[in-house]
C-alpha positions in Angstrom: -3.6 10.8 -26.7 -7.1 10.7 -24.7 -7.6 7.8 -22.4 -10.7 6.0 -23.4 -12.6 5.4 -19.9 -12.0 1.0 -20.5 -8.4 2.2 -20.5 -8.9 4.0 -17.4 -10.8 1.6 -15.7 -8.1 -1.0 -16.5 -5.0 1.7 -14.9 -7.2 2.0 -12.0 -7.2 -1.5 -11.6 -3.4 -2.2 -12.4 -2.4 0.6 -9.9 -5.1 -0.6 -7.4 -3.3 -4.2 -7.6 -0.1 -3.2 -6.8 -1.0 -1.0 -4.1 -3.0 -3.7 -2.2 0.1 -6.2 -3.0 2.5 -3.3 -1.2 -0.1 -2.7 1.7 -0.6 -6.8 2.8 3.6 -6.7 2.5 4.0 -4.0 5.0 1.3 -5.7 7.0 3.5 -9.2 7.2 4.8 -9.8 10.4 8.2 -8.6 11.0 9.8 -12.1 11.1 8.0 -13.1 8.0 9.0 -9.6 6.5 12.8 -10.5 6.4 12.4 -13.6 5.5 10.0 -13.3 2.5 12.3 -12.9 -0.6 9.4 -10.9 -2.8 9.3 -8.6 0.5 10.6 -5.7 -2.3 7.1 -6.0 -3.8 6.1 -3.4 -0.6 8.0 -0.9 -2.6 5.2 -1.0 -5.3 3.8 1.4 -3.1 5.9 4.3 -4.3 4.5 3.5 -7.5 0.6 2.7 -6.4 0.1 5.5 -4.1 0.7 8.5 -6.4 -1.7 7.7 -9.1 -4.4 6.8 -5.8 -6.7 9.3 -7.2 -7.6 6.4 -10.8 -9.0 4.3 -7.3 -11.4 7.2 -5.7 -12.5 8.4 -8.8 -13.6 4.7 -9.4 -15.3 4.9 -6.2 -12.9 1.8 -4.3 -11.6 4.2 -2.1 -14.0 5.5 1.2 -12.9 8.7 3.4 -11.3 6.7 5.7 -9.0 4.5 3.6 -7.9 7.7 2.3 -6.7 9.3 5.9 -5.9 5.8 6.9 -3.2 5.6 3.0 -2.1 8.9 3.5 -1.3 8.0 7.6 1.0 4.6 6.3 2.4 7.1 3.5 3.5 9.5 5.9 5.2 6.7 7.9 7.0 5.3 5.0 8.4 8.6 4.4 9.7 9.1 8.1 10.9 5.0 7.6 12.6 6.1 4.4 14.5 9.3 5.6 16.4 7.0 8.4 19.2 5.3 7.1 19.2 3.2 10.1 15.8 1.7 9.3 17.0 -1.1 6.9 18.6 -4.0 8.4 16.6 -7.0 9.6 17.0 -5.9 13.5 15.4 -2.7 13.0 12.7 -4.0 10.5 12.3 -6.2 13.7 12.6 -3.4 16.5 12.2 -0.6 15.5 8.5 0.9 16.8 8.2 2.9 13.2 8.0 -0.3 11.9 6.0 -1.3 13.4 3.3 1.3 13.5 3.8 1.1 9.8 2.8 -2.8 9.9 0.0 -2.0 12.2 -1.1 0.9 10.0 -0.7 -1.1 6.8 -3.1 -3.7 8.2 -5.9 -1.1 9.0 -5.6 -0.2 5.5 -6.0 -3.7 3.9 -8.8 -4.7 5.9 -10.7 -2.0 3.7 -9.3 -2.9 0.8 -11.0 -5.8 -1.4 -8.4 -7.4 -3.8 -10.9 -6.5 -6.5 -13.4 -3.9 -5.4 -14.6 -3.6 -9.4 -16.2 -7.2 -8.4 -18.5 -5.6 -6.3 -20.0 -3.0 -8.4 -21.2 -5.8 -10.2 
């Protein structure tokens, strides 16, 4: 079945949505991080992130919030490979995690909750 383009528009902006809510939950502060209890919503990103392509060919997503996704991607993989990385103390310690936050929070400053607003 062919997507009609109102159907893609409307992935774009469902996959766009959930990408932003996982980015602004890896930006939290790491105190705030184990204590929020819809923290799990950061792991929207594994489903956001792959299908980023629906938000650049809508034209929401500039050069450098691409290097800037694929930068936090690559250290959610290194967070993700180390078993040690899951407890509340290294959420807390850990300096991955933190680049991570820091690098999640460069990302959602250049990313509008609903960039389809301004093309208005």
């Amino acid at each position: 079945m062919v997507e009609t383009a109102e159907e893609a528009e409307q992935r774009a902006r469902v996959f766009w949505s959930m990408l932003r809510v996982s980015t602004a939950k890896l930006a939290m502060d790491a105190q705030e991080q184990t204590r929020d209890p819809s923290v799990d919503d950061c792991f929207m990103w594994e489903a956001g992130y792959p299908v980023l392509w629906r938000s650049e060919e809508a034209g929401w997503v500039s050069p450098v919030l691409r290097s800037r996704l694929d930068a936090l991607d690559h250290l959610l993989a290194q967070l993700s490979d180390n078993p040690d990385a899951w407890s509340d103390e290294a959420i807390t310690a850990m300096p991955l995690w933190e680049g991570a936050r820091r690098a999640a929070l460069d990302c959602l400053t250049l990313m509008p909750a609903a960039p389809w607003d301004a093309e208005a």
